[in-house]
HTML snippet that shows the backbone in 3Dmol.js (N, CA, C, O; Angstrom):
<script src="https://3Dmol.org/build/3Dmol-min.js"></script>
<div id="view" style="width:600px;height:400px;position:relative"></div>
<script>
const pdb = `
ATOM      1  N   UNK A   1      13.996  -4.181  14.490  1.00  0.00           N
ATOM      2  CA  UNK A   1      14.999  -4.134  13.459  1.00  0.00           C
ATOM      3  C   UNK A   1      15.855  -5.390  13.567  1.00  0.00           C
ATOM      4  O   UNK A   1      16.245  -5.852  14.639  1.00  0.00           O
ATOM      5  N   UNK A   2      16.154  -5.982  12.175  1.00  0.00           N
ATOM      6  CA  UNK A   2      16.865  -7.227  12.642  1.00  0.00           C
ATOM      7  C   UNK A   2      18.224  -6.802  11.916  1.00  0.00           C
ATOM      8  O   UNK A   2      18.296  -6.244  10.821  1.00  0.00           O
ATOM      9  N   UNK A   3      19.384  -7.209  12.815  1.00  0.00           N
ATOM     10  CA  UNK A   3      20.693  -6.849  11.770  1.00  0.00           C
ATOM     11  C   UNK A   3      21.369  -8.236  12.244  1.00  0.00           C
ATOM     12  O   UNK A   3      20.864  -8.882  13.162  1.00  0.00           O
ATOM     13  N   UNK A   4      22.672  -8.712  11.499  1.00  0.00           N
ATOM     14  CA  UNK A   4      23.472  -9.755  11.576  1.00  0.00           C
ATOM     15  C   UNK A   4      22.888 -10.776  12.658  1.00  0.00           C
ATOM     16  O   UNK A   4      23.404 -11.152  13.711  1.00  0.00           O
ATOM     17  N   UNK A   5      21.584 -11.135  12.050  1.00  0.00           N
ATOM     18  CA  UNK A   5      21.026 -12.144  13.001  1.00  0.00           C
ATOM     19  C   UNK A   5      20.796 -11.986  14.837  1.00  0.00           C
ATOM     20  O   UNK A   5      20.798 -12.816  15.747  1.00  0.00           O
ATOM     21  N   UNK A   6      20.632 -10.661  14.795  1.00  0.00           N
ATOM     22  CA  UNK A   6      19.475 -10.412  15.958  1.00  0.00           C
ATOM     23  C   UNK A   6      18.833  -9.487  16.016  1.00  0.00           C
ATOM     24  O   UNK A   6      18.838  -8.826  14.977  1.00  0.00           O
ATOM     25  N   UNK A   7      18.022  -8.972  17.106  1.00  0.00           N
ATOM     26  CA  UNK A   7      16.624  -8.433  16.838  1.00  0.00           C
ATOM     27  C   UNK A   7      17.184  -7.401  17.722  1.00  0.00           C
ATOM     28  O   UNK A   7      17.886  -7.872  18.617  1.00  0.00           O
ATOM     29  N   UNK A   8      17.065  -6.126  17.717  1.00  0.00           N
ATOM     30  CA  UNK A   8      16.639  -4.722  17.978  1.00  0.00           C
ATOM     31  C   UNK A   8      15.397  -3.982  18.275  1.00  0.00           C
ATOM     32  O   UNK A   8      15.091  -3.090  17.483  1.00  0.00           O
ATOM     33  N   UNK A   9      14.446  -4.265  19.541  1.00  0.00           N
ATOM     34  CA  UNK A   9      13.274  -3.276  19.673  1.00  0.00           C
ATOM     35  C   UNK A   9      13.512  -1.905  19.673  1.00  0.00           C
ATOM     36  O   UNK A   9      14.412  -1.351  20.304  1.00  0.00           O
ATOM     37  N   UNK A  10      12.617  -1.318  18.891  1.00  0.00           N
ATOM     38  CA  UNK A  10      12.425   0.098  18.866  1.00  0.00           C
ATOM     39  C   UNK A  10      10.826   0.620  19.159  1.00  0.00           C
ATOM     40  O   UNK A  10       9.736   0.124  18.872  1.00  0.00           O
ATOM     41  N   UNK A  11      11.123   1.548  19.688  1.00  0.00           N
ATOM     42  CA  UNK A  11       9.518   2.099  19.834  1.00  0.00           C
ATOM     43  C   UNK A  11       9.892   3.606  19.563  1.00  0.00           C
ATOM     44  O   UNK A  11      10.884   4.204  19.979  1.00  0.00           O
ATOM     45  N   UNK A  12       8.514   4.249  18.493  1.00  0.00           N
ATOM     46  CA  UNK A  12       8.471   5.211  18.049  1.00  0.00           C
ATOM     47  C   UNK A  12       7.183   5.607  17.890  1.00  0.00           C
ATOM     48  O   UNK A  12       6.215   5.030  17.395  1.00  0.00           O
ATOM     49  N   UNK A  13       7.349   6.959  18.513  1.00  0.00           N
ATOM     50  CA  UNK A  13       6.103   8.094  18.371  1.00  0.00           C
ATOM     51  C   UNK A  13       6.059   8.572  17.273  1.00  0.00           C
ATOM     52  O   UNK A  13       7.198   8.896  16.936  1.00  0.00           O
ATOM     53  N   UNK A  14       5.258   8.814  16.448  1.00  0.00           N
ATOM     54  CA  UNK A  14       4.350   9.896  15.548  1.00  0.00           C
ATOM     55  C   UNK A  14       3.226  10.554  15.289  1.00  0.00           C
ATOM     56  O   UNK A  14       2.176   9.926  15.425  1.00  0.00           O
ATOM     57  N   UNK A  15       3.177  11.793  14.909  1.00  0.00           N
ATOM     58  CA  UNK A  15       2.556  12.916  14.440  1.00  0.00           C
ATOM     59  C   UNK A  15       2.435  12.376  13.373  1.00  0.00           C
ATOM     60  O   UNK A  15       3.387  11.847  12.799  1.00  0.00           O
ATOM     61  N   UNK A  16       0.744  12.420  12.712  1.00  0.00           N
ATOM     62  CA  UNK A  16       0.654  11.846  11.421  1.00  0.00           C
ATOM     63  C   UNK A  16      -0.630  12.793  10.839  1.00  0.00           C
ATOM     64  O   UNK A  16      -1.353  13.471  11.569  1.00  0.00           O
ATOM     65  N   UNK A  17      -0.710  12.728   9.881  1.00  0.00           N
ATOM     66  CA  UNK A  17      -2.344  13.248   9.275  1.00  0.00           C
ATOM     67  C   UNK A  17      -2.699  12.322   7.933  1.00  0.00           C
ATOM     68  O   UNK A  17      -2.125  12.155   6.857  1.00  0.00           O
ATOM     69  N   UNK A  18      -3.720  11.889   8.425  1.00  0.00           N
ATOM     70  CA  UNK A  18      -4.544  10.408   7.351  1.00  0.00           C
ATOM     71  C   UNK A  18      -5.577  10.830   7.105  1.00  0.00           C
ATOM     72  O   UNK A  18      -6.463  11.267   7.839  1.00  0.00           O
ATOM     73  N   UNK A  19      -5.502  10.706   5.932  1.00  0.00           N
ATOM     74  CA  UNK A  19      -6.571  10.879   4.731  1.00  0.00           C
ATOM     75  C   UNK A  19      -7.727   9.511   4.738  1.00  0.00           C
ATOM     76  O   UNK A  19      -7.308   8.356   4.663  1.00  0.00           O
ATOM     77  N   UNK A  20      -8.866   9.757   4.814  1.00  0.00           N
ATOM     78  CA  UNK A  20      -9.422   7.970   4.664  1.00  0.00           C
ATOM     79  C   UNK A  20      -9.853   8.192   3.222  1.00  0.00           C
ATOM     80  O   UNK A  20      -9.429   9.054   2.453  1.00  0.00           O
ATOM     81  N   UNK A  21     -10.671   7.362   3.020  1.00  0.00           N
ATOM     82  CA  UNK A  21     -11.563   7.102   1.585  1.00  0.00           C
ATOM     83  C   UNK A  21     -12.502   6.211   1.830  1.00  0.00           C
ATOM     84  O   UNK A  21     -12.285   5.276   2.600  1.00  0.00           O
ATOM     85  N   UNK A  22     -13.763   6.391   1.163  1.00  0.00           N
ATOM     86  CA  UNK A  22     -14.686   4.957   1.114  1.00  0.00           C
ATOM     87  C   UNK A  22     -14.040   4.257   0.043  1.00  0.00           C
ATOM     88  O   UNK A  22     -13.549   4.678  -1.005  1.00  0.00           O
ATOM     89  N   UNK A  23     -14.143   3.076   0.532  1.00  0.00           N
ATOM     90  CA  UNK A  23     -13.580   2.098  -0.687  1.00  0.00           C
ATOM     91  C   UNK A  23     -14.342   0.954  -0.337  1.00  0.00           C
ATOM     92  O   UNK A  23     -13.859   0.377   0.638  1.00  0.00           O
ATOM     93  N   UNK A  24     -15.409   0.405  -0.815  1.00  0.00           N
ATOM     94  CA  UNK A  24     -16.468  -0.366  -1.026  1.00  0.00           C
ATOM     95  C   UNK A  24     -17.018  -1.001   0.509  1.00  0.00           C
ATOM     96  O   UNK A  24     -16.907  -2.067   1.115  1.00  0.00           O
ATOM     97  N   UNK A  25     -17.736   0.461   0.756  1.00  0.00           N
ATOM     98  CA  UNK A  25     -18.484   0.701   2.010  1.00  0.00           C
ATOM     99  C   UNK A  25     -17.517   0.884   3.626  1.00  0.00           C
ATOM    100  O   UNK A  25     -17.788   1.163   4.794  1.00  0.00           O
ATOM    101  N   UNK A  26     -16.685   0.646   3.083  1.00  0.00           N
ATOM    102  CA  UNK A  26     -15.655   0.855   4.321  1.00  0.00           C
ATOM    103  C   UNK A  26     -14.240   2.252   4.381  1.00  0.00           C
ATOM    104  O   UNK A  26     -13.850   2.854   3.381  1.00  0.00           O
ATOM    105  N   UNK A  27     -13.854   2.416   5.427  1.00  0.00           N
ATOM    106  CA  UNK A  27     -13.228   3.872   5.192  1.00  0.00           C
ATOM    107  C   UNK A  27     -11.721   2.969   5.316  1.00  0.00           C
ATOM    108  O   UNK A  27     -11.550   2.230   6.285  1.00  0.00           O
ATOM    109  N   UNK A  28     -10.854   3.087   4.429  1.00  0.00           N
ATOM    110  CA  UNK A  28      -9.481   3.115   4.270  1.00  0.00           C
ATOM    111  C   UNK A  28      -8.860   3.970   4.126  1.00  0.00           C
ATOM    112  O   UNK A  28      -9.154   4.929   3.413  1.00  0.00           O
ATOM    113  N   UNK A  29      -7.463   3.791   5.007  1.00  0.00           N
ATOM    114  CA  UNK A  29      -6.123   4.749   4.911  1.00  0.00           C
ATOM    115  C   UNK A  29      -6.399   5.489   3.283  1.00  0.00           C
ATOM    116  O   UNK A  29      -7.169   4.738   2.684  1.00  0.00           O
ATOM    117  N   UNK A  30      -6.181   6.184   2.777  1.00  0.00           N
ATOM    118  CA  UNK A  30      -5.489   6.627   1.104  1.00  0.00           C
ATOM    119  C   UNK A  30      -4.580   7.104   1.608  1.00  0.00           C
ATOM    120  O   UNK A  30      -3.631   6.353   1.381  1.00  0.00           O
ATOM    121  N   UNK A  31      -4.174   8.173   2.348  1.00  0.00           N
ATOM    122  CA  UNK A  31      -2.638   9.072   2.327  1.00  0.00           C
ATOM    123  C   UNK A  31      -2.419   8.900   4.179  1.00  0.00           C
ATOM    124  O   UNK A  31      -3.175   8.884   5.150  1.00  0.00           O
ATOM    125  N   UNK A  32      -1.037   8.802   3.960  1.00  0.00           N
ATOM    126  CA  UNK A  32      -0.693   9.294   5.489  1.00  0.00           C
ATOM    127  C   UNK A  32       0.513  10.252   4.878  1.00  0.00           C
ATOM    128  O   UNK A  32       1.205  10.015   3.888  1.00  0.00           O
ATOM    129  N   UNK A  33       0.567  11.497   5.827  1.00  0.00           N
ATOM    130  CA  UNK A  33       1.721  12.107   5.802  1.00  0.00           C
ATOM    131  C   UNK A  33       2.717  12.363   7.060  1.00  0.00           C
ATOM    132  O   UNK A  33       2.579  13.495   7.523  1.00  0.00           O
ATOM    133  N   UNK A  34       3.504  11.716   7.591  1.00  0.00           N
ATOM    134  CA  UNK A  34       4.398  11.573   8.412  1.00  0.00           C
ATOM    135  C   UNK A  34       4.760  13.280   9.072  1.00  0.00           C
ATOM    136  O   UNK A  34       5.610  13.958   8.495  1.00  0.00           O
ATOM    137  N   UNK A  35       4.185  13.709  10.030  1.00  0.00           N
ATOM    138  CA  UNK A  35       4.620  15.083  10.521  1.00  0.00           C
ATOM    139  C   UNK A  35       6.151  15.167  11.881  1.00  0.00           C
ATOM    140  O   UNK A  35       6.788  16.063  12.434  1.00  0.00           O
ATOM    141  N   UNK A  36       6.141  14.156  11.886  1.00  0.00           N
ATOM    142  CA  UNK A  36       6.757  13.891  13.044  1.00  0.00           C
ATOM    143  C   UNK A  36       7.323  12.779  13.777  1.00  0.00           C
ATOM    144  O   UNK A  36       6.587  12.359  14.670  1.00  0.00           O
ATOM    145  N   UNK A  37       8.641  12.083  13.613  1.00  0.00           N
ATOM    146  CA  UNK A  37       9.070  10.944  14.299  1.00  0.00           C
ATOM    147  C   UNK A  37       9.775  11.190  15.526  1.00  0.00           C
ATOM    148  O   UNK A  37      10.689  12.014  15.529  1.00  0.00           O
ATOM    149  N   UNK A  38       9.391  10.446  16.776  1.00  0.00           N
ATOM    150  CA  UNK A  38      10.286  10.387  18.036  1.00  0.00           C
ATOM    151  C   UNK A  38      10.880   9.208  18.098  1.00  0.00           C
ATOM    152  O   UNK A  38      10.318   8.261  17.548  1.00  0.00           O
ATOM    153  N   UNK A  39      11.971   9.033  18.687  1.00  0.00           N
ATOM    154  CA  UNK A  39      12.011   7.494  19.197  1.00  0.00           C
ATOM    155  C   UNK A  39      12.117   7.204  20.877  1.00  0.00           C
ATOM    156  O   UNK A  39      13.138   7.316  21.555  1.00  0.00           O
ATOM    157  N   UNK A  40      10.986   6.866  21.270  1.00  0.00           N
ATOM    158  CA  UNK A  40      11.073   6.554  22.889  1.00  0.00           C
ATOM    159  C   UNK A  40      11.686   5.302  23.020  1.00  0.00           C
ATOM    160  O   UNK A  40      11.769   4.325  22.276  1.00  0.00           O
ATOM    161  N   UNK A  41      12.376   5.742  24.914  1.00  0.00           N
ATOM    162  CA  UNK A  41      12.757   4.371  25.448  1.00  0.00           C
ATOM    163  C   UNK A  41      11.238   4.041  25.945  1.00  0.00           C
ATOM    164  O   UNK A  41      10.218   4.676  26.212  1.00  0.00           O
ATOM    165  N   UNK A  42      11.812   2.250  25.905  1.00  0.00           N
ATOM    166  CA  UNK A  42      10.502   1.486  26.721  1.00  0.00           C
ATOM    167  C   UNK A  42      10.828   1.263  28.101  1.00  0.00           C
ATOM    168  O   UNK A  42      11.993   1.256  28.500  1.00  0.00           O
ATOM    169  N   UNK A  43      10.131   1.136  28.618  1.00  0.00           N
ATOM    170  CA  UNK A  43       9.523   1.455  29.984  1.00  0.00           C
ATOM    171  C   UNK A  43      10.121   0.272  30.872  1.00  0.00           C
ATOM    172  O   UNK A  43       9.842   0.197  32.069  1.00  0.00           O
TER     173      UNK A  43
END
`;
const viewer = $3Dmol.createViewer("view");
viewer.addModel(pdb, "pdb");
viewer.setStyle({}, {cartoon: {color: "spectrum"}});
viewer.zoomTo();
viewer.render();
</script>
């Protein structure tokens, strides 16, 4: 995150469920639905 000219690391966990699709022979994202945000400290 950048605010008044400096930088902020964040690290965050999620619970997600993704939808793919073929889209010209290859499988792409179409939907993600966000089930769940954490925010961990780093290590």
């Amino acid at each position: 995150m950048v605010q008044w000219g400096h930088t902020h690391m964040r690290t965050n966990q999620y619970d997600a469920e993704l939808t793919l699709a073929r889209i010209e022979a290859q499988r792409k994202i179409a939907d993600i639905q966000i089930l769940q945000e954490q925010r961990v400290t780093a290590p």
